[in-house]
N, CA, C and O atoms as a GROMACS GRO file, in nm:
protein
  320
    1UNK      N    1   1.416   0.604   1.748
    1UNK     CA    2   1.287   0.613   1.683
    1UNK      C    3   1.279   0.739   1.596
    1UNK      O    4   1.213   0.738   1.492
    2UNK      N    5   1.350   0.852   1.639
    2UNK     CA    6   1.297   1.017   1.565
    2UNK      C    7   1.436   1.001   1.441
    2UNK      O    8   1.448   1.084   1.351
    3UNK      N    9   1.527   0.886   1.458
    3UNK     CA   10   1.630   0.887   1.350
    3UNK      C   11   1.530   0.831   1.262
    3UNK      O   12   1.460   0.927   1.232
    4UNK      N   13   1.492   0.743   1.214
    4UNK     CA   14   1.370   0.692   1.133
    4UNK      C   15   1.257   0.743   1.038
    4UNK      O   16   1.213   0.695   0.934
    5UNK      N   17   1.211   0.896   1.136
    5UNK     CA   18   1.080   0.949   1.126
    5UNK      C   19   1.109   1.031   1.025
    5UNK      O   20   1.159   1.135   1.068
    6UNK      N   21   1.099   1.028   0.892
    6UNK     CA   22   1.139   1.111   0.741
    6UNK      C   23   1.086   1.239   0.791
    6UNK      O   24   1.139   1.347   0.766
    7UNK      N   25   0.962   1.222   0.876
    7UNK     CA   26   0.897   1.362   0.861
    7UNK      C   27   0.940   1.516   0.987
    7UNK      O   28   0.901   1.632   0.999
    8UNK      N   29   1.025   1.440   1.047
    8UNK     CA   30   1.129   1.511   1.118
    8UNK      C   31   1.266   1.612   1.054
    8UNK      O   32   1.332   1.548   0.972
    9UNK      N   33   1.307   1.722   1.073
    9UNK     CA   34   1.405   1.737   1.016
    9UNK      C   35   1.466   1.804   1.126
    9UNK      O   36   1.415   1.838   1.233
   10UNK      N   37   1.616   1.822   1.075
   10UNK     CA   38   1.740   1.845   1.132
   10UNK      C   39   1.706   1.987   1.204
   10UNK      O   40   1.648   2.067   1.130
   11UNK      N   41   1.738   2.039   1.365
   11UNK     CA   42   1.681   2.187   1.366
   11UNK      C   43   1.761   2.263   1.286
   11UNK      O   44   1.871   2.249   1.234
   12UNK      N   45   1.668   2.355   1.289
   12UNK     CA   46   1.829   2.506   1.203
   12UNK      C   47   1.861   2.584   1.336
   12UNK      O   48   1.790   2.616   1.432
   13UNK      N   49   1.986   2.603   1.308
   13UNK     CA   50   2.082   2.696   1.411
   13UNK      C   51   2.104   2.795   1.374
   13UNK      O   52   2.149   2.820   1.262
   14UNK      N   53   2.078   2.871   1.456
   14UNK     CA   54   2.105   3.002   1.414
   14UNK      C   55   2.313   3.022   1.372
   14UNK      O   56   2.391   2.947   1.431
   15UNK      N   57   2.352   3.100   1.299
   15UNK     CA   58   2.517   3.113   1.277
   15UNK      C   59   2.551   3.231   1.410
   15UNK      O   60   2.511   3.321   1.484
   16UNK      N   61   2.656   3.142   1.368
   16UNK     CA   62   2.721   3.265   1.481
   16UNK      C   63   2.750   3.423   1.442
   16UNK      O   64   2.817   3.451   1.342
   17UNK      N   65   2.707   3.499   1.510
   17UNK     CA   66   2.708   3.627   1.454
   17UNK      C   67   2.813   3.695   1.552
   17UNK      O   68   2.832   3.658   1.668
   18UNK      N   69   2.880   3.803   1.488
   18UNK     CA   70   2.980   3.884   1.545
   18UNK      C   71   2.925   3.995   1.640
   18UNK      O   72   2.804   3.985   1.660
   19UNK      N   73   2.993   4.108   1.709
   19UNK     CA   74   2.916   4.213   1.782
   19UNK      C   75   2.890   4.284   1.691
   19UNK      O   76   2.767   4.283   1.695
   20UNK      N   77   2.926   4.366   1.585
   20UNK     CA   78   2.930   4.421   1.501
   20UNK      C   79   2.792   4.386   1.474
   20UNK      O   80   2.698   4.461   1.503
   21UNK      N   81   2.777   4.245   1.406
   21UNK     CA   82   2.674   4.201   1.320
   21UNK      C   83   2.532   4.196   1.424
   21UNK      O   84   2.423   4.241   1.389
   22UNK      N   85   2.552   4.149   1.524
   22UNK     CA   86   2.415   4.187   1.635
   22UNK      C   87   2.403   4.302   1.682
   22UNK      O   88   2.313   4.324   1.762
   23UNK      N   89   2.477   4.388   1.649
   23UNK     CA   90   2.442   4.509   1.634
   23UNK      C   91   2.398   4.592   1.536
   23UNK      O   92   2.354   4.706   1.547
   24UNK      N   93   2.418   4.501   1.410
   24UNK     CA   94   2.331   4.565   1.292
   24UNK      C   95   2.188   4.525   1.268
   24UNK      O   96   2.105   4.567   1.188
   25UNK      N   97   2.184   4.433   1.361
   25UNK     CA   98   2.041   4.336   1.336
   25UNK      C   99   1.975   4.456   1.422
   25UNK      O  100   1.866   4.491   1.378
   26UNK      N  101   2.011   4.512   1.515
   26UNK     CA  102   1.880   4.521   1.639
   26UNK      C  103   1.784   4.568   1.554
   26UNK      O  104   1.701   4.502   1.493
   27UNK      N  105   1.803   4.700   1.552
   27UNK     CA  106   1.705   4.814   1.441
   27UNK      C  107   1.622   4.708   1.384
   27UNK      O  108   1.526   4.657   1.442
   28UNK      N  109   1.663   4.678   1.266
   28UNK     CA  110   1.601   4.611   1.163
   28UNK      C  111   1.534   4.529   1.174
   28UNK      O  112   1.425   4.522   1.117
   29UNK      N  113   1.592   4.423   1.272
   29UNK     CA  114   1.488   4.296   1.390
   29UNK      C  115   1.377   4.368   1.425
   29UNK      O  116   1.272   4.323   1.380
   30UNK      N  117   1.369   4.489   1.509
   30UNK     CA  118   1.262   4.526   1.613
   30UNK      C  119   1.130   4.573   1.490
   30UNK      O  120   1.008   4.558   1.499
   31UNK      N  121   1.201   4.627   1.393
   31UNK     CA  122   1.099   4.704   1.250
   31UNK      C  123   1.038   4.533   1.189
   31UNK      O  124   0.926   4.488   1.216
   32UNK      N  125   1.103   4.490   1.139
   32UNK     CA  126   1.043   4.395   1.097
   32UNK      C  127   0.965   4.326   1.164
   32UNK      O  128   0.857   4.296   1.113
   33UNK      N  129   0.990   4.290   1.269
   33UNK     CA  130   0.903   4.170   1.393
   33UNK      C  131   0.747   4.275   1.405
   33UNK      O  132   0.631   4.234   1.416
   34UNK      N  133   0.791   4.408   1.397
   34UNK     CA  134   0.645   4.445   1.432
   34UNK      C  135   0.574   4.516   1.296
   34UNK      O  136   0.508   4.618   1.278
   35UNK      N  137   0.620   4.414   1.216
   35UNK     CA  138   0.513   4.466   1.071
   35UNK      C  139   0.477   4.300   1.068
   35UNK      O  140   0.374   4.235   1.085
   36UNK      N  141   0.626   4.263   1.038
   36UNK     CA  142   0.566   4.086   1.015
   36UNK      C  143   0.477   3.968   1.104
   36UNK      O  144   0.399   3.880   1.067
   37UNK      N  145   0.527   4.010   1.237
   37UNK     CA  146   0.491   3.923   1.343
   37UNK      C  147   0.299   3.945   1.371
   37UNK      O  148   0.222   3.849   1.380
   38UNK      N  149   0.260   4.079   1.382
   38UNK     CA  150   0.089   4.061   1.391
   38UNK      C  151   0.060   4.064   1.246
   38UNK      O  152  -0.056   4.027   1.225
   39UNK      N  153   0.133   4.100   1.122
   39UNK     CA  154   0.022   4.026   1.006
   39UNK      C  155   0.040   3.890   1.014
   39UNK      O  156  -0.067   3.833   0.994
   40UNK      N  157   0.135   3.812   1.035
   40UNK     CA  158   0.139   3.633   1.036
   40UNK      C  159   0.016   3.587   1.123
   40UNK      O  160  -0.059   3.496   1.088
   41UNK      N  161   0.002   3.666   1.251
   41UNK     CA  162  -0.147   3.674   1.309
   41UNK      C  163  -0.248   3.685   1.268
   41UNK      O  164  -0.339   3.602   1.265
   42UNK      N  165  -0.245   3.783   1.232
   42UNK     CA  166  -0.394   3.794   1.156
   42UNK      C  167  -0.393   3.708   1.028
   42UNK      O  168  -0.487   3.631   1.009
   43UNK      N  169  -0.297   3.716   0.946
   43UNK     CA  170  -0.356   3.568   0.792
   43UNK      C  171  -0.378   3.444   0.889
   43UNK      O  172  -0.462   3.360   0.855
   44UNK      N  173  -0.322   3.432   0.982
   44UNK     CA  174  -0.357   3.276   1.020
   44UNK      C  175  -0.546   3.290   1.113
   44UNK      O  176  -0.633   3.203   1.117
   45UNK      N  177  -0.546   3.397   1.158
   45UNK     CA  178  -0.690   3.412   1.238
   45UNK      C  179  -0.799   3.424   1.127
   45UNK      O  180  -0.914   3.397   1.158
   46UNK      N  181  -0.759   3.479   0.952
   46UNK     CA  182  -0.846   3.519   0.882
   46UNK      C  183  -0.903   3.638   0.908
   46UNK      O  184  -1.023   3.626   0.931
   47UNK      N  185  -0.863   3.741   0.914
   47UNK     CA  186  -0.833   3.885   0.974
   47UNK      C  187  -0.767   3.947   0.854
   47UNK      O  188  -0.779   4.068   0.871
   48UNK      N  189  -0.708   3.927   0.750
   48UNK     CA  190  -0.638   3.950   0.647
   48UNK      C  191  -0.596   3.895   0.505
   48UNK      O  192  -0.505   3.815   0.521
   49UNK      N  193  -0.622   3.906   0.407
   49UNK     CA  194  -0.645   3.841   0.274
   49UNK      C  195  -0.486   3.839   0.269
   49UNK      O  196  -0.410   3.912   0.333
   50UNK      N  197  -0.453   3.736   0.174
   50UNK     CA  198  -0.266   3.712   0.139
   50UNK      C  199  -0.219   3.833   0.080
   50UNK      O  200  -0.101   3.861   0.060
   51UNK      N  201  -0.324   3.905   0.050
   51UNK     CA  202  -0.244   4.017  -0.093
   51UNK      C  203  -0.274   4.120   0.027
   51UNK      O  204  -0.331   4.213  -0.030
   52UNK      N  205  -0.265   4.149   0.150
   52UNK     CA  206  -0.294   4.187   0.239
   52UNK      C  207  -0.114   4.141   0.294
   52UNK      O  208  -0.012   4.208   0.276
   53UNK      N  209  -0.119   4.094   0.318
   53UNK     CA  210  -0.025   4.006   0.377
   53UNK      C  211   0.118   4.023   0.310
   53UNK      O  212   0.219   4.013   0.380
   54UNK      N  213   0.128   4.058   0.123
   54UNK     CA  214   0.214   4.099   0.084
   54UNK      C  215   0.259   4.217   0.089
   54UNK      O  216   0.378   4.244   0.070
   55UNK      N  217   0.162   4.309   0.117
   55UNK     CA  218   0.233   4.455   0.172
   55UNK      C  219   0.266   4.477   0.244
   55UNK      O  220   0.344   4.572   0.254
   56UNK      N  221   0.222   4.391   0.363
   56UNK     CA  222   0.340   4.382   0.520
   56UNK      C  223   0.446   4.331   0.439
   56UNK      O  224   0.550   4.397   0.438
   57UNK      N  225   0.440   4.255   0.388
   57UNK     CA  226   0.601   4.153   0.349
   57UNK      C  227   0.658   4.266   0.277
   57UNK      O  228   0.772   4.289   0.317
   58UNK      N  229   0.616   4.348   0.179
   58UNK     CA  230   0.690   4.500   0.145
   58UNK      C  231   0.727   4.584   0.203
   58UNK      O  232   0.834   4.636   0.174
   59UNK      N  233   0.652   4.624   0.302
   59UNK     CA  234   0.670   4.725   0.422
   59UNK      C  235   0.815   4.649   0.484
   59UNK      O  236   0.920   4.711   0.470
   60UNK      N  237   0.817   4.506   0.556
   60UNK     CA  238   0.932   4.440   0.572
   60UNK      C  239   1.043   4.488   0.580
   60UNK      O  240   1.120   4.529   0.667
   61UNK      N  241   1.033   4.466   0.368
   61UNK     CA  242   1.151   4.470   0.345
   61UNK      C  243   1.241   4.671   0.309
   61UNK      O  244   1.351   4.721   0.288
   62UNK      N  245   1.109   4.707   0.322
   62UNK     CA  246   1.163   4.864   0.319
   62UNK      C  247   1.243   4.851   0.482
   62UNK      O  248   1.361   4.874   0.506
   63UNK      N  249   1.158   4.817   0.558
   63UNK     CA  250   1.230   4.825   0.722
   63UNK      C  251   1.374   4.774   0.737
   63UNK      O  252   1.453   4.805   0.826
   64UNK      N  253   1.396   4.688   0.632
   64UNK     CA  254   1.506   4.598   0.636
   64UNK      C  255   1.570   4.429   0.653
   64UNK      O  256   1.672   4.368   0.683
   65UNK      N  257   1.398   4.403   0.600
   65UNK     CA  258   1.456   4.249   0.610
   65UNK      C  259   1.549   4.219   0.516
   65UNK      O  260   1.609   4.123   0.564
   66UNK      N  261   1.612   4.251   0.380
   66UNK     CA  262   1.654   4.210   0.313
   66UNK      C  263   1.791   4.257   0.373
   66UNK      O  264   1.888   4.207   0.316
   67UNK      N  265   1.814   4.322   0.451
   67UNK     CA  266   1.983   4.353   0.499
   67UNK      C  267   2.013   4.239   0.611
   67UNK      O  268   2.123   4.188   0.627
   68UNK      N  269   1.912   4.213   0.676
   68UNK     CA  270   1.864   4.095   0.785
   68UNK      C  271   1.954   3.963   0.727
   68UNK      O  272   2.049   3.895   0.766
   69UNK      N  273   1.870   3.970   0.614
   69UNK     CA  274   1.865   3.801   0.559
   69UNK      C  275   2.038   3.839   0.464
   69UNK      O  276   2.111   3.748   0.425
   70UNK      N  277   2.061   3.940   0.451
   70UNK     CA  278   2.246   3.933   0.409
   70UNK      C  279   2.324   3.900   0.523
   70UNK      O  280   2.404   3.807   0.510
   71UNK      N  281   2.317   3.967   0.650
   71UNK     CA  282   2.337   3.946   0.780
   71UNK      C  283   2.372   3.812   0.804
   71UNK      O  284   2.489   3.773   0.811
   72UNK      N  285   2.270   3.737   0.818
   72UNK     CA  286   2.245   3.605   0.862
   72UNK      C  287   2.295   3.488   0.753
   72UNK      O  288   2.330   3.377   0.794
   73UNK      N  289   2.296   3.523   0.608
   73UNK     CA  290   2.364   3.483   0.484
   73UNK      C  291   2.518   3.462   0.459
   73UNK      O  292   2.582   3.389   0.384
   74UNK      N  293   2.550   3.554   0.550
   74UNK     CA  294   2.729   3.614   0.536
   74UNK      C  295   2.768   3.543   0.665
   74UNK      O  296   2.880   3.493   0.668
   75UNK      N  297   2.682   3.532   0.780
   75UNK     CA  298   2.705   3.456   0.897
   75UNK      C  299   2.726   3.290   0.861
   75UNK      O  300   2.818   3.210   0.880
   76UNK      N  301   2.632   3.283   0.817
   76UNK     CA  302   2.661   3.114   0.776
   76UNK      C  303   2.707   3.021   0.681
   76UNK      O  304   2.702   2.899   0.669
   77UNK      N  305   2.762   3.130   0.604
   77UNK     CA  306   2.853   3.084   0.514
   77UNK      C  307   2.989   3.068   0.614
   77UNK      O  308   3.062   2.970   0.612
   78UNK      N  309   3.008   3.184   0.700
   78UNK     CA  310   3.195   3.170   0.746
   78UNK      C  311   3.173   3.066   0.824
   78UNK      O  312   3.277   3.002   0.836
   79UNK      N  313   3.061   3.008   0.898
   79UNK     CA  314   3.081   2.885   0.915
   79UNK      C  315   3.120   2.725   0.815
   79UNK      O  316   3.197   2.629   0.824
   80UNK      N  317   3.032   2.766   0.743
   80UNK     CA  318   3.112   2.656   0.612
   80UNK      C  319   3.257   2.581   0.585
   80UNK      O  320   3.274   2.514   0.483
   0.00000   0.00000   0.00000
């Protein structure tokens, strides 16, 4: 029946990451989760305007999401 359902999709898996590489995440994981994780809270409660919401997403990426998302980029490609 859920092979059928268009509006279902495939899960995403996380890649396999090296020690090295989960060890570059921690830092950067723990900074980001606690800028991003209570503003996603609050825009969804209405507690915070979107342009509100983009300076967490700046703050983010000063913390390091964008080394995050190379991390996890470089991971799932060597699966390929």
């Amino acid at each position: 029946m859920s092979v059928n359902d268009t509006g279902l999709h495939k899960p995403v898996l996380l890649p396999a990451l090296t020690t090295e590489e989960l060890e570059r995440l921690k830092e950067p994981m723990t900074n980001v989760a606690t800028i991003i994780n209570p503003a996603l809270d609050k825009v969804v409660l209405g507690q915070i305007t979107l342009s509100d919401y983009d300076k967490a997403v700046e703050e983010a990426i000063k913390a390091g999401a964008l080394e995050m998302e190379k991390i996890y980029n470089d991971a799932e490609a060597r699966m390929k």
